[in-house]
C-alpha positions as CSV (number, residue, x, y, z in Angstrom):
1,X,-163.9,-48.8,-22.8
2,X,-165.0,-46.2,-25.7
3,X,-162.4,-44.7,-27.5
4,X,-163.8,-41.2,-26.4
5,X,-163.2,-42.3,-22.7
6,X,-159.9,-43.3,-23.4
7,X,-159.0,-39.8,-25.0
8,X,-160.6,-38.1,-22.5
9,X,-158.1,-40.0,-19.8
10,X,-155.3,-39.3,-21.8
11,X,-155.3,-35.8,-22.8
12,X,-153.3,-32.8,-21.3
13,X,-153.2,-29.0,-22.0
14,X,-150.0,-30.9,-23.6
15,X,-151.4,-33.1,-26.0
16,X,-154.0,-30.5,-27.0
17,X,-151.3,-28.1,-28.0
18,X,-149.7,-30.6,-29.8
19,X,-152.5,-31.6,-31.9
20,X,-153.8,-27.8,-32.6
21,X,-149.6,-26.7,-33.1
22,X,-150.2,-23.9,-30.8
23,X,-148.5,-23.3,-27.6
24,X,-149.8,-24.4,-24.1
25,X,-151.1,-20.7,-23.4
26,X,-152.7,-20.8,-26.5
27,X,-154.6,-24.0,-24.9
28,X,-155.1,-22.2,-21.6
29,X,-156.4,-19.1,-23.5
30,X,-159.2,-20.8,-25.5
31,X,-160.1,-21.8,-22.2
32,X,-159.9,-18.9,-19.8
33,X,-159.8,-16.0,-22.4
34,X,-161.1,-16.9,-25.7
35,X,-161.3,-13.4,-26.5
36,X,-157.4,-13.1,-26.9
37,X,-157.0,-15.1,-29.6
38,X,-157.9,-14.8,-33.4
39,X,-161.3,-16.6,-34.7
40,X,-159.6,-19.1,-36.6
41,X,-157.1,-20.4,-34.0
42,X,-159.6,-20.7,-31.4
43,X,-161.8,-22.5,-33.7
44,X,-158.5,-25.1,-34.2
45,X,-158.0,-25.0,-30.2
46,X,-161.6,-26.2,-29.9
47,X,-161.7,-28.7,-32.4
48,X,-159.0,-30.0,-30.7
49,X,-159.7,-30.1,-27.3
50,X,-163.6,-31.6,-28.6
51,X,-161.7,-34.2,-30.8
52,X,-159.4,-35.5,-28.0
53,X,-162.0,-35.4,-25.2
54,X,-160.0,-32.9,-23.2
55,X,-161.6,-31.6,-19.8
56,X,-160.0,-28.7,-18.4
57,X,-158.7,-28.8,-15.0
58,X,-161.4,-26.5,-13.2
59,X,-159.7,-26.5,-10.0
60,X,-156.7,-25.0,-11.4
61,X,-158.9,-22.6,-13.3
62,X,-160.2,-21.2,-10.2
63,X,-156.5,-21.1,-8.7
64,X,-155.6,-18.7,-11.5
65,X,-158.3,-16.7,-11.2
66,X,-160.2,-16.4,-7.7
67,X,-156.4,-14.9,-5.9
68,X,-155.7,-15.9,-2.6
69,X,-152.4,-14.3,-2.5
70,X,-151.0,-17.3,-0.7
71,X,-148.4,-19.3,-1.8
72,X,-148.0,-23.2,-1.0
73,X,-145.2,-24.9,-0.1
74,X,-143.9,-28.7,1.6
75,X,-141.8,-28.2,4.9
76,X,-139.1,-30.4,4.9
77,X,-138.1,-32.8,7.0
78,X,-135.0,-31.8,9.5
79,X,-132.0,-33.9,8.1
80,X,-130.8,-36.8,9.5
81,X,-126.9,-35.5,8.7
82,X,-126.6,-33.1,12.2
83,X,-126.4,-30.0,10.9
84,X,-129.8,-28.9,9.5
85,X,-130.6,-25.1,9.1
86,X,-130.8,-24.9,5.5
87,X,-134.3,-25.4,4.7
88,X,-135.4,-23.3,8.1
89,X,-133.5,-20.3,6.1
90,X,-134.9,-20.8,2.7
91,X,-138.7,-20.7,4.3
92,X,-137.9,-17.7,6.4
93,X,-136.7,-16.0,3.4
94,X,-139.2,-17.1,1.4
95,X,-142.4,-16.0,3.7
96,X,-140.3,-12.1,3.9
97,X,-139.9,-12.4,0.1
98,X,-143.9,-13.1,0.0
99,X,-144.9,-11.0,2.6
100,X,-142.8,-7.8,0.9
101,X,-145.2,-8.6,-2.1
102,X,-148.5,-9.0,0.2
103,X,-148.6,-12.5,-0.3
104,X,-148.5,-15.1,2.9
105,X,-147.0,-18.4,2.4
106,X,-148.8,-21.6,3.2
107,X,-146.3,-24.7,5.1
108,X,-147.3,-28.1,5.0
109,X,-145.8,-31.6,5.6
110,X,-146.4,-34.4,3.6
111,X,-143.6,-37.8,3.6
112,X,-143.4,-38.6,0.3
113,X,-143.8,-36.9,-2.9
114,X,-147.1,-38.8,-3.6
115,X,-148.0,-37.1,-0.3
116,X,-147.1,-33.5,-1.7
117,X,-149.2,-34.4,-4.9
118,X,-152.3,-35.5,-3.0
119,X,-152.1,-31.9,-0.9
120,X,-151.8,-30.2,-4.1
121,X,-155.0,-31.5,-5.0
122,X,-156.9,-30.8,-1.9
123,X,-155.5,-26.6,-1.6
124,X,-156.0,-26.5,-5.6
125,X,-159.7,-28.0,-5.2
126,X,-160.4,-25.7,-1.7
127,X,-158.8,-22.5,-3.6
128,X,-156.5,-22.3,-0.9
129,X,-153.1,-21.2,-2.9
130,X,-152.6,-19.5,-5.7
131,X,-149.3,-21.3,-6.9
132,X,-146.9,-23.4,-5.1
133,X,-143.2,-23.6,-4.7
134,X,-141.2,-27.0,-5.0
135,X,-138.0,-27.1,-2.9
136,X,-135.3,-30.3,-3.1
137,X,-136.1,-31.3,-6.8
138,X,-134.4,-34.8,-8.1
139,X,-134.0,-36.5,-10.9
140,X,-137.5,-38.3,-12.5
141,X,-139.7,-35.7,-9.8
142,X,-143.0,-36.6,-10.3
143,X,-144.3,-33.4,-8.5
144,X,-143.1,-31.2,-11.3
145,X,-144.7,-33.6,-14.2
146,X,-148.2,-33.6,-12.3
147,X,-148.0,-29.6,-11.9
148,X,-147.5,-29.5,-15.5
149,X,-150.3,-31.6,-16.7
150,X,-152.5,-29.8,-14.7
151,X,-151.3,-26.6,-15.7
152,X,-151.0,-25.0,-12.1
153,X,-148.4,-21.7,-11.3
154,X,-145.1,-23.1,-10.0
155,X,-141.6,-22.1,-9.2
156,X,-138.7,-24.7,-8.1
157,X,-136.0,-24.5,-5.8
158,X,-134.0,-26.6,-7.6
159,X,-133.1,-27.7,-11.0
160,X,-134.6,-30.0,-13.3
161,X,-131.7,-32.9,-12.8
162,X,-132.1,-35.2,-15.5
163,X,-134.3,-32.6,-18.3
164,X,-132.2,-31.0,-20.2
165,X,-135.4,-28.9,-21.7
166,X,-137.1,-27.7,-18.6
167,X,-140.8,-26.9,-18.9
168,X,-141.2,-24.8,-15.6
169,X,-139.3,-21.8,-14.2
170,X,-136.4,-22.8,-11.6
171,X,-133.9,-20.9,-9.6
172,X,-131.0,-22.8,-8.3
173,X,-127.4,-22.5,-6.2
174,X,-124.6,-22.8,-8.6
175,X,-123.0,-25.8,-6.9
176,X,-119.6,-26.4,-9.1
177,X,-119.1,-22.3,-9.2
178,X,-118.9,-22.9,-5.2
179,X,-116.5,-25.4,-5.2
180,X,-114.4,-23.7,-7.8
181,X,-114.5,-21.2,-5.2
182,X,-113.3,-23.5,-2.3
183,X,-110.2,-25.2,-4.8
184,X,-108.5,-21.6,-5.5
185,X,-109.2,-20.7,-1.7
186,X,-107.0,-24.1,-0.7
187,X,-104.5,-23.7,-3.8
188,X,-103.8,-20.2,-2.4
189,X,-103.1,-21.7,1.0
190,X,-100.4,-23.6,-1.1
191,X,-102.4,-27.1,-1.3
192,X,-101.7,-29.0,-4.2
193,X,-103.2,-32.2,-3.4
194,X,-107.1,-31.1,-2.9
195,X,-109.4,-34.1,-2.0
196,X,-113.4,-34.0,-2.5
197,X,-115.9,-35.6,0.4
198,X,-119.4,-36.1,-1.6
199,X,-122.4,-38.3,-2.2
200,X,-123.0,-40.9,-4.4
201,X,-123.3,-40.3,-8.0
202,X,-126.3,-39.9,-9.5
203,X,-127.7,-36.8,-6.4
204,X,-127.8,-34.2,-8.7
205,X,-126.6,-31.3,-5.9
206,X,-123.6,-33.3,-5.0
207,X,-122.7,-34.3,-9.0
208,X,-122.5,-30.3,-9.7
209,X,-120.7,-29.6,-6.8
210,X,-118.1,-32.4,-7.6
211,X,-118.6,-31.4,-11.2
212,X,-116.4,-27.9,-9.9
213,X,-113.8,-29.4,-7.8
214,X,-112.8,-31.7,-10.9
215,X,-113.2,-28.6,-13.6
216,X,-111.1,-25.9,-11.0
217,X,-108.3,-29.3,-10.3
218,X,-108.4,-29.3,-13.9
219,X,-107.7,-26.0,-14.4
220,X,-104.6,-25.8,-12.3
221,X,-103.4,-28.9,-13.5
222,X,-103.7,-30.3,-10.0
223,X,-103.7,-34.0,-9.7
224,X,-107.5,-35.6,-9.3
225,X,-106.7,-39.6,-9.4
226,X,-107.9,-41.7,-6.2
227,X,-108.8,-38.2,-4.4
228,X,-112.9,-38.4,-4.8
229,X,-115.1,-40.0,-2.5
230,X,-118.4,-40.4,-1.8
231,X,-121.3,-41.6,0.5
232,X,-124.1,-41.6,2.3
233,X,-124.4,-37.7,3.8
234,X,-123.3,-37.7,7.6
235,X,-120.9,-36.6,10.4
236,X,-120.4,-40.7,10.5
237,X,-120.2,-41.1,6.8
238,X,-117.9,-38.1,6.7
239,X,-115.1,-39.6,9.2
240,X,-114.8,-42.6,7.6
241,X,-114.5,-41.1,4.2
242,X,-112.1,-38.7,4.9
243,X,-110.0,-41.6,6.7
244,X,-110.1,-43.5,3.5
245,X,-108.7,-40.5,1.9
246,X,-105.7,-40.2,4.6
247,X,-104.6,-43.5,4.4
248,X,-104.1,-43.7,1.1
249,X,-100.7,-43.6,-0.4
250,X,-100.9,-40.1,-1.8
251,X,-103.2,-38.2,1.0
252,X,-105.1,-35.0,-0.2
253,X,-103.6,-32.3,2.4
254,X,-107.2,-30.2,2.2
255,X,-110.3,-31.7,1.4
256,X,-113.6,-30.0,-0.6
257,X,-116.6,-31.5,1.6
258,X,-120.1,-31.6,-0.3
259,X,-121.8,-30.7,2.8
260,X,-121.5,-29.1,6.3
261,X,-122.0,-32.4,7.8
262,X,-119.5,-34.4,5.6
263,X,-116.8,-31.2,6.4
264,X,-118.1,-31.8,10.6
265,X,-116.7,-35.7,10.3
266,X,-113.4,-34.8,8.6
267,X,-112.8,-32.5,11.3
268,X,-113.5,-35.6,13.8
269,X,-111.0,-37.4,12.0
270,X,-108.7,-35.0,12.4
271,X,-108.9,-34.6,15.8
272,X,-108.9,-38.5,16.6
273,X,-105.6,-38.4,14.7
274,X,-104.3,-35.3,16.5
275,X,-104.0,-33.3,12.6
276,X,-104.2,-29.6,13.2
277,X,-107.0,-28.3,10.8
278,X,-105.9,-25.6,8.6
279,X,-102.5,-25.6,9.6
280,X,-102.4,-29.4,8.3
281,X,-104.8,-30.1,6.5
282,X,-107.7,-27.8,5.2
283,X,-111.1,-28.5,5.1
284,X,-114.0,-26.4,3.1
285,X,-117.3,-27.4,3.6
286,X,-120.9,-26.5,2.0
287,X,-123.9,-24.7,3.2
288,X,-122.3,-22.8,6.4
289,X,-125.0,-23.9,8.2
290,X,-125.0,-22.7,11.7
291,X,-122.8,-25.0,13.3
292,X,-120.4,-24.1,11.1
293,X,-119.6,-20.9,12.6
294,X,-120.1,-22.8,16.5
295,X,-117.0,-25.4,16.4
296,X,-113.8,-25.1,17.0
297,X,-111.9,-24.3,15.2
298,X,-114.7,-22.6,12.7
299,X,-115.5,-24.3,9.3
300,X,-114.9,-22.5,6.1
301,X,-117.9,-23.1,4.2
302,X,-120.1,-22.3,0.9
303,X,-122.7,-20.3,2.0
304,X,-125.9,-20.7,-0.2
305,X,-128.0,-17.1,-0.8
306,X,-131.2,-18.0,0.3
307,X,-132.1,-14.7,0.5
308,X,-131.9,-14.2,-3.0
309,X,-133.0,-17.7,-3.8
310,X,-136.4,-16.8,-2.4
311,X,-137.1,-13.2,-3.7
312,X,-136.2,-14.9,-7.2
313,X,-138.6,-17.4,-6.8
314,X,-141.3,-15.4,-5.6
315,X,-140.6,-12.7,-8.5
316,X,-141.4,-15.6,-10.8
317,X,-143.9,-17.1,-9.6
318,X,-145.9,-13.4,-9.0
319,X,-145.3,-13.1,-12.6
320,X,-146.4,-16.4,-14.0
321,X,-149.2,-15.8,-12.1
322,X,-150.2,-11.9,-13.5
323,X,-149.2,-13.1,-16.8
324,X,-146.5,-11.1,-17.2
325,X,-144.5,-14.3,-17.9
326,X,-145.3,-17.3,-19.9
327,X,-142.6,-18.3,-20.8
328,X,-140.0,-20.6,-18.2
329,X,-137.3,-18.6,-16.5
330,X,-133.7,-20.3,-15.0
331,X,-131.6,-18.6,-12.6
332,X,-128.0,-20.0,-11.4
333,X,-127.1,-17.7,-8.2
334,X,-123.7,-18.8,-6.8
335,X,-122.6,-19.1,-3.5
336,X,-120.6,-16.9,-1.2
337,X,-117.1,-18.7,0.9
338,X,-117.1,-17.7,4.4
339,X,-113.5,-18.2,5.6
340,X,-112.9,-19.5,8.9
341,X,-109.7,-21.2,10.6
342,X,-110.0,-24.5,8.9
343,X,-108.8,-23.6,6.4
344,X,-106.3,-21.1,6.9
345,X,-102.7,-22.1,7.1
């Protein structure tokens, strides 16, 4: 293989801006507008891009520039935890957020992330979309590295778990602000022995969110030894970890749950052992998804603003996509506690 090939497979918008110092919209300009730019750094953009072999993306090219005024994004598959709702909110909002700018938004399913990548490929290539919008990022999420190198308008749902430098705009729920939230609620009720129901370590969501029960704890000087647990998400999952929790030899008397789902299995527990909710022991859960208002007694919970969520994303994106934005954007919206009768003494 020729070296030339070689460069040619390996260079990005990145590694172009890299080798001219000039930003990536400096790359993107010499390509799209090479009128905005002075004489002598487009004559350094070009010199680059000829010297590495670089081939702009000419799908994404016409994404930018032939507007379809639609805006792509995965549907989610319905949680396996019971509760669901979340995401059915976030794409309702999103589609009025889009619609209120004259923009429709395009659904698809794909499995995997692979999947998502390979449909970004075909709506950029059929000029189908004119940016997309990630929802559920992770940690190591290929989806936002391939949007990247190919230079393609994008807004996430979600934070860049794991870069501390993002590269793209983002808009997130402030997880550990909401469970802060849910700590003083309980402590007010006169808990002083505030137990957290999560995930595993290493999610991401569920490390911020445990991330604010231990700071608020903290805070009040509360104790925090043997009073974290975490699992798989579930009603299942929940009731056995909140039994763990009760049989220890310090019980919590109120629990933080790190989902609607986990909160739904502590309140099975309590009623297999006959434990009032609220007047016993208090249970906060997160999402207030809409079972959470539907069981008896109702479930306090965190509920996330989607509504906001998605008009922020969309006001991104809309600029990234006018240029009125270059440059990445990050907005932490916290959430709002619904109080209901499980947790109120």
């Amino acid at each position: 293989m020729s070296m030339a090939r070689r460069a040619s497979e390996r260079a990005t918008v990145e590694s172009v801006a890299t080798h001219a110092r000039v930003s990536r919209q400096t790359v993107s300009n010499a390509v799209n507008a090479p009128d905005r730019l002075r004489p002598e750094t487009l004559a350094r953009v070009l010199a680059s891009i000829d010297q590495l072999g670089y081939r702009p993306n000419h799908a994404a090219r016409a994404l930018r520039t032939q507007a379809a005024r639609v805006i792509g994004c995965r549907l989610l598959p319905e949680p396996s935890s019971g509760t669901g709702g979340v995401h059915d909110r976030f794409m309702h909002s999103l589609c009025e957020a889009a619609r209120d700018r004259r923009y429709d938004v395009l659904a698809f399913a794909a499995r995997t992330d692979d999947d998502e990548i390979a449909t970004y490929e075909d709506l950029i290539r059929r000029t189908a979309v004119d940016g997309f919008v990630l929802a559920q990022t992770h940690f190591v999420d290929p989806r936002t590295a391939w949007l990247i190198e190919h230079d393609t308008a994008f807004v996430a749902f979600g934070r860049p778990w794991g870069e501390p430098r993002a590269r793209h705009s983002w808009v997130d729920i402030d997880g550990a602000a909401g469970t802060v939230d849910a700590v003083n609620h309980l402590a007010g009720q006169g808990h002083r022995r505030i137990g957290f129901v999560g995930w595993p370590d290493g999610s991401g969501v569920g490390d911020d969110r445990r991330r604010g029960w231990l700071e608020a704890l903290q805070a009040r000087r509360l104790p925090t030894r043997g009073l974290s647990v975490g699992g798989a998400d579930g009603i299942a999952a929940g009731s056995a970890l909140t039994a763990k929790l009760l049989d220890s030899a310090q019980p919590p008397t109120a629990l933080v749950c790190v989902s609607d789902a986990m909160a739904l299995g502590a309140l099975h527990e309590l009623e297999d052992r006959e434990v009032r909710p609220g007047q016993d022991v208090g249970i906060v859960g997160f999402d207030d998804s809409p079972v959470a208002g539907a069981v008896r007694p109702g479930l306090t919970s965190l509920r996330q603003p989607l509504e906001a969520v998605a008009e922020k994303v969309v006001e991104l994106l809309l600029d990234r996509l006018t240029g009125i934005r270059t440059k990445p954007a990050h907005h932490v919206i916290p959430p709002a506690l619904v109080v209901r009768a499980s947790s109120t003494r």
